[in-house]
Structures are given as structure tokens and as C-alpha cells.
TORTIDREN-360402 format. One line per 4 residues: number of its first residue (from 0); their letters; for each residue z, x, y of N, C-alpha, C, O, CB. Coordinates in nm, 4 decimals, decimal comma. Each point is the difference from the previous one (the first is absolute). Glycine has a CB too. Layout:
! TORTIDREN-360402
NUM> a> Z X Y Z X Y Z X Y Z X Y Z X Y | ...
This chain:
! TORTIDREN-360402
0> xxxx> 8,1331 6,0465 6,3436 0,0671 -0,1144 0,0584 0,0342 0,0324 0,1456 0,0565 0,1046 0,0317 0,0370 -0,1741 -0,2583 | -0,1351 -0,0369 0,3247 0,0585 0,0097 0,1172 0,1213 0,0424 0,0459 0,0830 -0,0153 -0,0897 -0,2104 -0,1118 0,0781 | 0,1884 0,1857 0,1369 0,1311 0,0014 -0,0007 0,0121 -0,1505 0,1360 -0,0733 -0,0346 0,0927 0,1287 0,3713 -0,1876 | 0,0779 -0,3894 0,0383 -0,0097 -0,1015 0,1063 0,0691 0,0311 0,1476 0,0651 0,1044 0,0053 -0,0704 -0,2612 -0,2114
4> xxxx> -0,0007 0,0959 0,2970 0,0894 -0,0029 0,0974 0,1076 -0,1070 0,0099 -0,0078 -0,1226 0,0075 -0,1676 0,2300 0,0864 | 0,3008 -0,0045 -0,0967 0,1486 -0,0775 0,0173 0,0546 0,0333 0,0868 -0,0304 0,0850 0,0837 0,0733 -0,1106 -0,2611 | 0,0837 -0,0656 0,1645 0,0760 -0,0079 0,1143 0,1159 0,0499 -0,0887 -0,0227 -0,0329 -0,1165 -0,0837 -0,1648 0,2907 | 0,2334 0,2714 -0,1602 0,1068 0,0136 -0,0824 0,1513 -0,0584 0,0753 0,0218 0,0054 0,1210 -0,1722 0,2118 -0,2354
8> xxxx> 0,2118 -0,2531 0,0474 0,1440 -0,0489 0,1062 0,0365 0,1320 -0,0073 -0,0490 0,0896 -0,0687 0,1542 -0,3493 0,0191 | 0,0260 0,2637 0,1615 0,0698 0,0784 0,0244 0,1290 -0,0208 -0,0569 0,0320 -0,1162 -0,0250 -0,1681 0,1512 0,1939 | 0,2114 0,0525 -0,1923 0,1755 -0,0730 -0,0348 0,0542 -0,0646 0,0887 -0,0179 0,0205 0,1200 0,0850 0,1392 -0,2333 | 0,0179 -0,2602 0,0576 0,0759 -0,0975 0,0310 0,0653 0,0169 0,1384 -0,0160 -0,0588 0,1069 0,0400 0,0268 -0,3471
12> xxxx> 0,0505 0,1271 0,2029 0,0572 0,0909 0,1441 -0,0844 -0,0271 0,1095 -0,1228 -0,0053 -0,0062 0,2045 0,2060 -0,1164 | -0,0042 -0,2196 0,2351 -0,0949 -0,0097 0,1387 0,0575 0,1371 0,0268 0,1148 0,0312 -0,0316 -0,1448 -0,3093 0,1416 | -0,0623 0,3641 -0,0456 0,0722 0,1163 0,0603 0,0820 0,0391 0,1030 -0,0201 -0,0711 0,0984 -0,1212 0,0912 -0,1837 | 0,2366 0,0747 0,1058 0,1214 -0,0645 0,1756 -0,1090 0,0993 0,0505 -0,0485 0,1065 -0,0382 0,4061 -0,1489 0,0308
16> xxxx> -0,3742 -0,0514 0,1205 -0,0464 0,0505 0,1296 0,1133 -0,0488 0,0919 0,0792 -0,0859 -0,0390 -0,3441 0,0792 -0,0090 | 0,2722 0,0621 0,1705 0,0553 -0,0379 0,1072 -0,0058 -0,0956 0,0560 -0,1027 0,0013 0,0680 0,0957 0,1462 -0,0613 | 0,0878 -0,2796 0,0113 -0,0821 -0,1503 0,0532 0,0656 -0,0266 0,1118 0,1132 0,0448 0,0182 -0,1713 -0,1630 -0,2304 | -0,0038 0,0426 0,3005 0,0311 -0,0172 0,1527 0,0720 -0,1568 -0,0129 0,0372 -0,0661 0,0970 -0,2713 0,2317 0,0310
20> xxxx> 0,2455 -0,2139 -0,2919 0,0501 -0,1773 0,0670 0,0657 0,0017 -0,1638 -0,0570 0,0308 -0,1046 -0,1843 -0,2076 0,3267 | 0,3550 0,1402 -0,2034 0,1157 -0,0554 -0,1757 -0,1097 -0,0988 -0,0415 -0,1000 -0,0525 0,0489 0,4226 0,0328 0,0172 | -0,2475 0,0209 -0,1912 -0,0410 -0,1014 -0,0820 -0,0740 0,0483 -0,1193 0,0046 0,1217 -0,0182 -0,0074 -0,2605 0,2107 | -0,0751 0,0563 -0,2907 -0,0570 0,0429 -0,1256 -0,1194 0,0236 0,0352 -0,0272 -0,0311 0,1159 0,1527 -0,0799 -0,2634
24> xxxx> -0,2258 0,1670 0,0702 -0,1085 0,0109 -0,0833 -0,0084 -0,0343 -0,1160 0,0711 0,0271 -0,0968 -0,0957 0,1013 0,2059 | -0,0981 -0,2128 -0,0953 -0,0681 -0,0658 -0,0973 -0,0928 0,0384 -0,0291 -0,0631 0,0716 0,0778 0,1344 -0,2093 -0,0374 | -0,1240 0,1031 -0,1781 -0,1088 0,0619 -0,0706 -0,0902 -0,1337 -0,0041 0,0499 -0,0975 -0,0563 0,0837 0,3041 -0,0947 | -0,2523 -0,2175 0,2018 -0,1217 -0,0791 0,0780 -0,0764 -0,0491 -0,1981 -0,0268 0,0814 -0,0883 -0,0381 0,1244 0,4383
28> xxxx> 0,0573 -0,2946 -0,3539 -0,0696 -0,1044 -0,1211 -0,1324 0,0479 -0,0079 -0,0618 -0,0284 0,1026 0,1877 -0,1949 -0,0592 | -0,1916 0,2841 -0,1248 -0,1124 0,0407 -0,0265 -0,0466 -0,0089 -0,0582 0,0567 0,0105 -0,1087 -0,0336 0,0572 0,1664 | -0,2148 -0,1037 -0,0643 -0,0901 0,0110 -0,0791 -0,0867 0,0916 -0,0205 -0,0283 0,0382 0,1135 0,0698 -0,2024 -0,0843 | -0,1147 0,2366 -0,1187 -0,0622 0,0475 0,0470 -0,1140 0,0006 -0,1287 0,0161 0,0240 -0,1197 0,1599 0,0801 0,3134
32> xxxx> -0,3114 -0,1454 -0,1070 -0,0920 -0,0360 -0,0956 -0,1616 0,1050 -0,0094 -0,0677 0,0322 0,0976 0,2038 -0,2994 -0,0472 | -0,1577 0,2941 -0,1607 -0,1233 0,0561 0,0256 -0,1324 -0,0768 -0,0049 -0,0340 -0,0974 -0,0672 0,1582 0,2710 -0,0092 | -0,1807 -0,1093 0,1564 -0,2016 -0,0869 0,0548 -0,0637 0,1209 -0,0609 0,0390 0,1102 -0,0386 -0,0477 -0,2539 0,3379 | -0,1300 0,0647 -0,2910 -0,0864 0,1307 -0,0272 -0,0036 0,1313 0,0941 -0,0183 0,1152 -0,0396 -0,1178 -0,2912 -0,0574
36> xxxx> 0,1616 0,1258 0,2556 -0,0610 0,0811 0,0520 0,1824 0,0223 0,1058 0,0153 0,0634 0,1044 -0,3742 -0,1446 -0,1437 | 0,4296 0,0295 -0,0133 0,1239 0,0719 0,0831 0,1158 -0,0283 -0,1016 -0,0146 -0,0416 -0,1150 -0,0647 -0,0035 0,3877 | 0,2106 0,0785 -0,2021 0,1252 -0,0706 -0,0607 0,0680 -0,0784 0,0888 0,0402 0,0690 0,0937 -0,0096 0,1005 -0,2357 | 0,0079 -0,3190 0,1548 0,0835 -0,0621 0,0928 0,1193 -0,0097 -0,0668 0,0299 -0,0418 -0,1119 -0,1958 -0,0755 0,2291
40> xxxx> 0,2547 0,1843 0,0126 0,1728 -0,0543 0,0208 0,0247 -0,0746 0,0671 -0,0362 0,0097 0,1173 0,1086 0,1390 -0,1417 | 0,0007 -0,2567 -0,0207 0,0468 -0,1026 0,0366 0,1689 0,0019 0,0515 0,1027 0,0220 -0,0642 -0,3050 -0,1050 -0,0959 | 0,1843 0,0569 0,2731 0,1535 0,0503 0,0419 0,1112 -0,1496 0,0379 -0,0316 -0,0701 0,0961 -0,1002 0,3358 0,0356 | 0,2136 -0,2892 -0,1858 0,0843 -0,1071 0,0687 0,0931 0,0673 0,0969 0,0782 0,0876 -0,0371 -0,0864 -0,2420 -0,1643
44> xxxx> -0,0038 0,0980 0,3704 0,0830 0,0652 0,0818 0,0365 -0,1163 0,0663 -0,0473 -0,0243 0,1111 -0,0425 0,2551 -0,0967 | 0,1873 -0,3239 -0,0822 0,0226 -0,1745 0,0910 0,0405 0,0781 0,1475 0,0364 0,1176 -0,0009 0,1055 -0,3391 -0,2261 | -0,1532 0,1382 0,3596 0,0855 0,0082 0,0758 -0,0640 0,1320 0,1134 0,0221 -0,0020 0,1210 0,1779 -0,1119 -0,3215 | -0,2681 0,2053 0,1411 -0,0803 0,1308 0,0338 -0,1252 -0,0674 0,0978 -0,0842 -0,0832 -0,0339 0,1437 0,2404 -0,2246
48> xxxx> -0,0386 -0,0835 0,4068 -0,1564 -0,0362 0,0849 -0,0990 0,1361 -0,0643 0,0274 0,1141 -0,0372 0,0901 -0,2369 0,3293 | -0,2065 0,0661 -0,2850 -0,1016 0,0967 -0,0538 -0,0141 0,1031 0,0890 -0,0297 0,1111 -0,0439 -0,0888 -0,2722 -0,0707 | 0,1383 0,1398 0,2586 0,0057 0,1088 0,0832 0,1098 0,0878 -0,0106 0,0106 0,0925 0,0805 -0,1272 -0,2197 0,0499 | 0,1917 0,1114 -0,2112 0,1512 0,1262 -0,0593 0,0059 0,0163 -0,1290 0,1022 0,0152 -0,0669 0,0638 -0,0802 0,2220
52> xxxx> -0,2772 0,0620 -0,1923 0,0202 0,0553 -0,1695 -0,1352 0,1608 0,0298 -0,1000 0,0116 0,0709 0,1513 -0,3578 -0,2755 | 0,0161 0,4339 0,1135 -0,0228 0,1068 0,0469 -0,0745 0,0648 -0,1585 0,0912 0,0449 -0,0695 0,1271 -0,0427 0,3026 | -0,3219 0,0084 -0,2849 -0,0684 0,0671 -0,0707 -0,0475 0,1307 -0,0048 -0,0886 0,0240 0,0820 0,0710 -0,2050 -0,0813 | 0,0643 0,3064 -0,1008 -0,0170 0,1336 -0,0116 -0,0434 0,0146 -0,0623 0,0219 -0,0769 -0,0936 0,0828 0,1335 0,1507
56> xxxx> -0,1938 0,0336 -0,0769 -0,0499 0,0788 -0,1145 -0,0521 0,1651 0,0307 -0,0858 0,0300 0,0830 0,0134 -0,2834 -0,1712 | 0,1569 0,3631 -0,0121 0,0338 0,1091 0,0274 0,0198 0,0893 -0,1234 0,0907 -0,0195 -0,0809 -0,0093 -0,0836 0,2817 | -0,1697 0,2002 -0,2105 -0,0079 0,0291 -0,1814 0,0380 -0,0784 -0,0931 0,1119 0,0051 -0,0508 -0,0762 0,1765 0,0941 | -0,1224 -0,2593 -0,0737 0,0261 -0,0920 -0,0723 0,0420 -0,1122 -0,0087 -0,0481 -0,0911 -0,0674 0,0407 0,2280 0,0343
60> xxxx> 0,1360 -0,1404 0,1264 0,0933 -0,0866 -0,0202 -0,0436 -0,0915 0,1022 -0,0648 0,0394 0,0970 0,2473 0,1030 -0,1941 | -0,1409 -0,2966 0,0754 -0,0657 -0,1403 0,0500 0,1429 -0,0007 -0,0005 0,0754 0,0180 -0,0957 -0,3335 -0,1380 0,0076 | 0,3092 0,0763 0,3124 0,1340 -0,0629 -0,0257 -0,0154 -0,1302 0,1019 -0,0738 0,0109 0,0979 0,2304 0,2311 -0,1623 | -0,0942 -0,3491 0,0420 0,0032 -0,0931 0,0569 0,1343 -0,0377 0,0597 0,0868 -0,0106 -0,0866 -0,2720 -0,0277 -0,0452
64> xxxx> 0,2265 0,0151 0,2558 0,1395 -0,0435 0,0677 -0,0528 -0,1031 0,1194 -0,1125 0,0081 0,0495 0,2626 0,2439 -0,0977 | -0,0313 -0,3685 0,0929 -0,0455 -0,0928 0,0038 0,1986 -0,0889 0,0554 0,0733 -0,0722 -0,0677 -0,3772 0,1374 -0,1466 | 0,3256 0,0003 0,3884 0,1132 -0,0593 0,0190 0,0190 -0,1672 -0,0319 -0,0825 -0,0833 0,0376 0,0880 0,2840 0,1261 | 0,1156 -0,2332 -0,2380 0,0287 -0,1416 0,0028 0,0455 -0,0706 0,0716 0,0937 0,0590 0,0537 -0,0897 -0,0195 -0,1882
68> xxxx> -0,0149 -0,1554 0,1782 0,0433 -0,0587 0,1362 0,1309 -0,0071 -0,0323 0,0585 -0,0288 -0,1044 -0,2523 -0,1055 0,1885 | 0,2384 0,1735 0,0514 0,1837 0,0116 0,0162 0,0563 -0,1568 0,0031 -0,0814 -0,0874 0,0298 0,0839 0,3336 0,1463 | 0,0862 -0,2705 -0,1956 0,0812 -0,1126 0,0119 0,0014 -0,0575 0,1177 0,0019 0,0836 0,0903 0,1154 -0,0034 -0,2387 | -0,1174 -0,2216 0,1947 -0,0351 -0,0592 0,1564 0,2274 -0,0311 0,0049 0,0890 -0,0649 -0,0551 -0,4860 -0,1291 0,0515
72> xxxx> 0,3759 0,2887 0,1023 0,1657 -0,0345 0,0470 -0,0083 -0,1577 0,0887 -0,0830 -0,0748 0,0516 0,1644 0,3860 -0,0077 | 0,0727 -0,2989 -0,0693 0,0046 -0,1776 0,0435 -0,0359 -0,1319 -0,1010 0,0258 -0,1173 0,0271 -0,1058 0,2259 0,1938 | 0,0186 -0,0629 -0,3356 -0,0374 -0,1081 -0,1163 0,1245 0,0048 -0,0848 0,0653 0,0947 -0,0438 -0,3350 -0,0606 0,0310 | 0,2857 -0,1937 0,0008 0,1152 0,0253 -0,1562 -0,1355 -0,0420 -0,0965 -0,0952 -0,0763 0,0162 0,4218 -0,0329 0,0520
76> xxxx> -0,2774 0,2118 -0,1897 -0,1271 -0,0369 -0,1249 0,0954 -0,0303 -0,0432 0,1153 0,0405 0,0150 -0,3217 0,0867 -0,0624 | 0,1384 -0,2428 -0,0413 0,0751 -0,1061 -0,1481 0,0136 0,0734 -0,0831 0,1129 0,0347 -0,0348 -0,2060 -0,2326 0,0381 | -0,0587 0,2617 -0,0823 0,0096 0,0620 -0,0852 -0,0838 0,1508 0,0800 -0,0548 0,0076 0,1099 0,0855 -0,2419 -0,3202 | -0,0149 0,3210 0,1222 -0,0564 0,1503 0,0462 -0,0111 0,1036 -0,1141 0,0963 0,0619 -0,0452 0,0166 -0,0956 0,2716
80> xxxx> -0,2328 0,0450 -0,2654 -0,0626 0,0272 -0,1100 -0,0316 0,1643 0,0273 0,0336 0,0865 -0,0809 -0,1303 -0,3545 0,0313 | 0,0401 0,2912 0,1524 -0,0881 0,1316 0,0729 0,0803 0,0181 0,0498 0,0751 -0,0859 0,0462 -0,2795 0,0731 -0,0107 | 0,2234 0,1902 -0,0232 0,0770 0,0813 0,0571 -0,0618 0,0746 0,1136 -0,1221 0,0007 0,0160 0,2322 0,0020 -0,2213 | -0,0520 0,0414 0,2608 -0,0536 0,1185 0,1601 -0,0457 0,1134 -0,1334 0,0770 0,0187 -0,0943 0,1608 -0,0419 0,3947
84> xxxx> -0,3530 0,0822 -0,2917 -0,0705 0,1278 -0,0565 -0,1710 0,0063 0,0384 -0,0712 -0,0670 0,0747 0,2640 0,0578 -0,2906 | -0,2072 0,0765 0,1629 -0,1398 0,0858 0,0128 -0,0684 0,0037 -0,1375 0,0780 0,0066 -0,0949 0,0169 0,1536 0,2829 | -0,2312 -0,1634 -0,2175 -0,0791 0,0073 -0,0928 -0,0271 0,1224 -0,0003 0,0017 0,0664 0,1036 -0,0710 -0,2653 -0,1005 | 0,0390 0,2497 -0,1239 -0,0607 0,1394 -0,0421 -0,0403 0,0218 -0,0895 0,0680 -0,0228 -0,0999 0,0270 0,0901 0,1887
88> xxxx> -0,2021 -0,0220 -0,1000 -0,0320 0,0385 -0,1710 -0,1210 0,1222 -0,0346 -0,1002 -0,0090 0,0710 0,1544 -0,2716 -0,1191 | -0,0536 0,3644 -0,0279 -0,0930 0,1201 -0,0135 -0,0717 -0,0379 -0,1563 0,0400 -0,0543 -0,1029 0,1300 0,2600 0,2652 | -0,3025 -0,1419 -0,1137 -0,0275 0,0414 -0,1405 -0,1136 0,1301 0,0085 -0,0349 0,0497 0,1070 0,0856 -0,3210 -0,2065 | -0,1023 0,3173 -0,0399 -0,0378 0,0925 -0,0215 -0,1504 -0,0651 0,0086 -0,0253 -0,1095 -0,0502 0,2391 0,2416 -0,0706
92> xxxx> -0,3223 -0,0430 0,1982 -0,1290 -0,0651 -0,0325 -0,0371 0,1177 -0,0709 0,0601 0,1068 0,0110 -0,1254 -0,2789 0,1823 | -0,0699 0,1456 -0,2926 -0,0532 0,0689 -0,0819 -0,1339 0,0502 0,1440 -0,0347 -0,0796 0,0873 0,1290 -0,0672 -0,3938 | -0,1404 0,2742 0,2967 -0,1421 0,0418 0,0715 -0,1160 -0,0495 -0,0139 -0,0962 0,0590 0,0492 0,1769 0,1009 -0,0564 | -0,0952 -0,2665 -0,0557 -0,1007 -0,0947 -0,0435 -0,0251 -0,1328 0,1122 -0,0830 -0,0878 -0,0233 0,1602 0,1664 -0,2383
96> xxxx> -0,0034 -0,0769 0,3682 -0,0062 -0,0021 0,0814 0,0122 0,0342 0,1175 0,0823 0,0839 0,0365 -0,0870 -0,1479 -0,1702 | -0,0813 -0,0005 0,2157 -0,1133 0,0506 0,1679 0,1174 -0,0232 0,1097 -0,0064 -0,0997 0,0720 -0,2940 -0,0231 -0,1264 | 0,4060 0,2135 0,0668 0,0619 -0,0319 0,1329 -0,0368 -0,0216 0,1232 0,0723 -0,0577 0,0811 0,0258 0,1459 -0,1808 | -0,1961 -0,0509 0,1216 -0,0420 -0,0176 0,1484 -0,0951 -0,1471 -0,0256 -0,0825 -0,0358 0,0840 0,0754 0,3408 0,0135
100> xxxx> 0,0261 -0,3634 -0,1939 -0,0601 -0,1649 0,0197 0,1436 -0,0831 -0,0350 -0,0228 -0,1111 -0,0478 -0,2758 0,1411 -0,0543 | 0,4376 0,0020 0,1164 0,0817 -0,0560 -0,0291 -0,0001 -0,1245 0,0333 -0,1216 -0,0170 0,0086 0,2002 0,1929 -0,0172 | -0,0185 -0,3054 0,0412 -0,0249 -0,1045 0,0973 0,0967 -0,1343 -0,0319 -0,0199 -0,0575 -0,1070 -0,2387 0,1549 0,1332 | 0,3420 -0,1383 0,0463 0,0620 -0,0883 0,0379 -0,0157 -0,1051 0,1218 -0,0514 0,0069 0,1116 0,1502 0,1523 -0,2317
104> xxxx> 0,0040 -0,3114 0,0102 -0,0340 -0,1087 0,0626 0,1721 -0,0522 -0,0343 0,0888 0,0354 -0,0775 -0,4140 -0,0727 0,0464 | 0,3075 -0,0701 0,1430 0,1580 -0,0924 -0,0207 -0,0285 -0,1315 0,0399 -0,0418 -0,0226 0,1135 0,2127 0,2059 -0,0503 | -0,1479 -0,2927 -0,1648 0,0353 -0,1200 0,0341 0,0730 -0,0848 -0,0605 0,0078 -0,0119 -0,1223 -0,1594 0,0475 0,2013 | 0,2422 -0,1356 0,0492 0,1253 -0,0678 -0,1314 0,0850 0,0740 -0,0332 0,0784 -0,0728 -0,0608 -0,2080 -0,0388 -0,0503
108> xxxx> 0,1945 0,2778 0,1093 0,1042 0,0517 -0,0335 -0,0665 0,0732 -0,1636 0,0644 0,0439 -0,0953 0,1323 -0,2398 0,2640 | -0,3386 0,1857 -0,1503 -0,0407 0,0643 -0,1217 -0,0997 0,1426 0,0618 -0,0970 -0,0209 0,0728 0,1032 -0,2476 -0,2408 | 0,0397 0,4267 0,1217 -0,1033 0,0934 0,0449 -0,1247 0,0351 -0,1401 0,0282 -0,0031 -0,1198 0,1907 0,1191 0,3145 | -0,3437 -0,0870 -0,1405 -0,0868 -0,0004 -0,0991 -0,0217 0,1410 0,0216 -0,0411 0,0128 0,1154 -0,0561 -0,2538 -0,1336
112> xxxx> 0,1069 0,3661 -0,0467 -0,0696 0,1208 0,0219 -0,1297 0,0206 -0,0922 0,0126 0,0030 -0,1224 0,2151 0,0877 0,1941 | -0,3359 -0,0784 -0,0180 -0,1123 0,0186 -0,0704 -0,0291 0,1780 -0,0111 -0,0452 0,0748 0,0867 -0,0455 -0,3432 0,0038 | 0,1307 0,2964 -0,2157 -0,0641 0,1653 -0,0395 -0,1054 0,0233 -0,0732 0,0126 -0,0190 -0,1210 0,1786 0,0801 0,1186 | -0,3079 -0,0194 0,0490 -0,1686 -0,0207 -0,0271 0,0492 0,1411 -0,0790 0,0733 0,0929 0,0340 -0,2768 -0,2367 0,2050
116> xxxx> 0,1303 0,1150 -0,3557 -0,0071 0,1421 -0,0962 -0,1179 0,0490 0,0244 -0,1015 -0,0682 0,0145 0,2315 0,0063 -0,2024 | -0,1218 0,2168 0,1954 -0,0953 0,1122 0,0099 -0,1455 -0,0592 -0,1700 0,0086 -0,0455 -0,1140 0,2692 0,3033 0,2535 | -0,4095 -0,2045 -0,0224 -0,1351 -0,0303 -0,0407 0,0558 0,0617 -0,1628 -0,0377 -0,0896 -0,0755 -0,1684 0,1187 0,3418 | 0,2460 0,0323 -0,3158 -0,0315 0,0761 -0,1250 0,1220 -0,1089 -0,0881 -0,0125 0,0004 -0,1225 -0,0748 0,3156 0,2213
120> xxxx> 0,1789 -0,3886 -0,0511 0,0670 -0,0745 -0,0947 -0,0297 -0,1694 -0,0230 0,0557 -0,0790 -0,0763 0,1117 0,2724 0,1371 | -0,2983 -0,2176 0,0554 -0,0311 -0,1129 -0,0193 -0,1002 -0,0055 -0,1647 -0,0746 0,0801 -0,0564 0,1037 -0,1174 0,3641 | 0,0226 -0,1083 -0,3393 -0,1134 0,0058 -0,1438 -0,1609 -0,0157 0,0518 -0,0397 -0,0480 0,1062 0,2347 -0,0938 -0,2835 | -0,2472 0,1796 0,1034 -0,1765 0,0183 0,0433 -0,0866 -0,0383 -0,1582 0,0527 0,0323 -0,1064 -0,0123 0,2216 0,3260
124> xxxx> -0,1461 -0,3093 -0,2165 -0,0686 -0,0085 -0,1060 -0,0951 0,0807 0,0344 -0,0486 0,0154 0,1120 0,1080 -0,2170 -0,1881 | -0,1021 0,2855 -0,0826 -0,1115 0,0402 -0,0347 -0,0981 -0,0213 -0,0576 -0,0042 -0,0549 -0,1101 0,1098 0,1281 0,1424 | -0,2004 -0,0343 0,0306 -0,1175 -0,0593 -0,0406 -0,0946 0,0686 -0,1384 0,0035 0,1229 -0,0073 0,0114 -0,1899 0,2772 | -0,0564 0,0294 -0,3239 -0,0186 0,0447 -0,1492 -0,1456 0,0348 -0,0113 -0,0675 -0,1021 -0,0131 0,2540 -0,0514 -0,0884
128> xxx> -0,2307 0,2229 0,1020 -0,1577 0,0653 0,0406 -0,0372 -0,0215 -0,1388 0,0668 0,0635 -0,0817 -0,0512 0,1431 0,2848 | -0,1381 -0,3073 -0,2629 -0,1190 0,0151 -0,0963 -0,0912 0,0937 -0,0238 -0,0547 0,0386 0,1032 0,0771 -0,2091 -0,0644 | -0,0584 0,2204 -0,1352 -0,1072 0,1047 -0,0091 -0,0975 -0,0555 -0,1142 -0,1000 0,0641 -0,0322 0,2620 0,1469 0,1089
């Protein structure tokens, strides 16, 4: 049997790092689906320019952060749902995938990471030789 390529969450916990701006972290809405020939994550980052969302990957680990737009001073809000924070989220990738074909896209406040799995975990048919 094949082994597949996954993605694993990380714990709940965001980890303390040192942060340059108050406020929360949030943990980013995710999908994550397998293809034949990759795995897509689906990232919800409302509010996030695609030019400040920041994608890692570093033994293993796939991290995604993604500043949230600060509050516009001078507005009275009616209602106020969203807080001042930052997106973040890690996970564990399995070696079944090709880091150096990693690849990201953003549109609408949605990030797509495309992770192409290594030649030996794609499925392949064999061909059945007659004699």
C-alpha cells in the first residue's frame, strides 16, 4: 500500500514569539484537500493584502501569518465583530512532498497554497504485460 502525503495540524496553542503590535491571534479557516498530483490549502485571511501574508516552510513545518487590518481611527462602528490581531497557523507536512515546487496564490481574502507531492507518491498505473 502506498504511503500518502499529509498535512498534520499543529496544537491549538499559537506559540509566544515576541510581537511588535497588541492584540490577538487568530487561527486562519482551513481546508485542506488532496489531488492526485498535489495537496491544496485553503486559507481564509479576510481583510489580509496578499502582499503581507508571509508563507514558510522549514523542516517540515508549513507556517502561514497574515497581519490583520488595524482599526480606521476616527470611525464610530455600530456594531464590531473583528478585533485588532494577526493570523497564524502551522502545520506538520509529511516528506511526500516537493518543497522547492511549493506555490501560492491570493484572491478575495482567500490564500491557496499548492504542495505538488514528490514523483514516488503520485498514483501511477501499471501496465500488465501478456505472454
Amino acid at each position: 500500500m502506498a504511503r500518502e502525503a499529509t498535512i498534520e495540524k499543529q496544537s491549538e496553542s499559537v506559540p509566544e514569539t515576541e510581537r511588535t503590535r497588541g492584540g490577538q491571534i487568530y487561527r486562519p479557516n482551513v481546508d485542506i484537500l488532496e489531488k492526485q498530483d498535489e495537496l491544496l490549502v485553503v486559507a481564509d485571511l479576510p481583510g489580509v493584502k496578499g502582499s503581507e501574508i508571509e508563507v514558510h516552510f522549514e523542516d517540515g513545518e508549513l507556517a502561514i501569518y497574515g497581519p490583520a487590518a488595524v482599526r480606521q481611527e476616527g470611525v464610530r462602528y455600530l456594531l464590531q465583530e473583528y478585533g485588532v490581531g494577526d493570523f497564524y497557523r502551522t502545520f506538520r507536512v509529511s516528506e511526500r512532498i516537493d518543497p522547492a515546487k511549493i506555490s501560492a496564490e491570493q484572491k478575495d481574502g482567500v490564500l491557496m497554497l499548492h504542495l505538488p507531492k514528490v514523483e514516488a507518491a503520485k498514483p501511477r498505473k501499471i501496465k500488465v504485460k501478456t505472454k
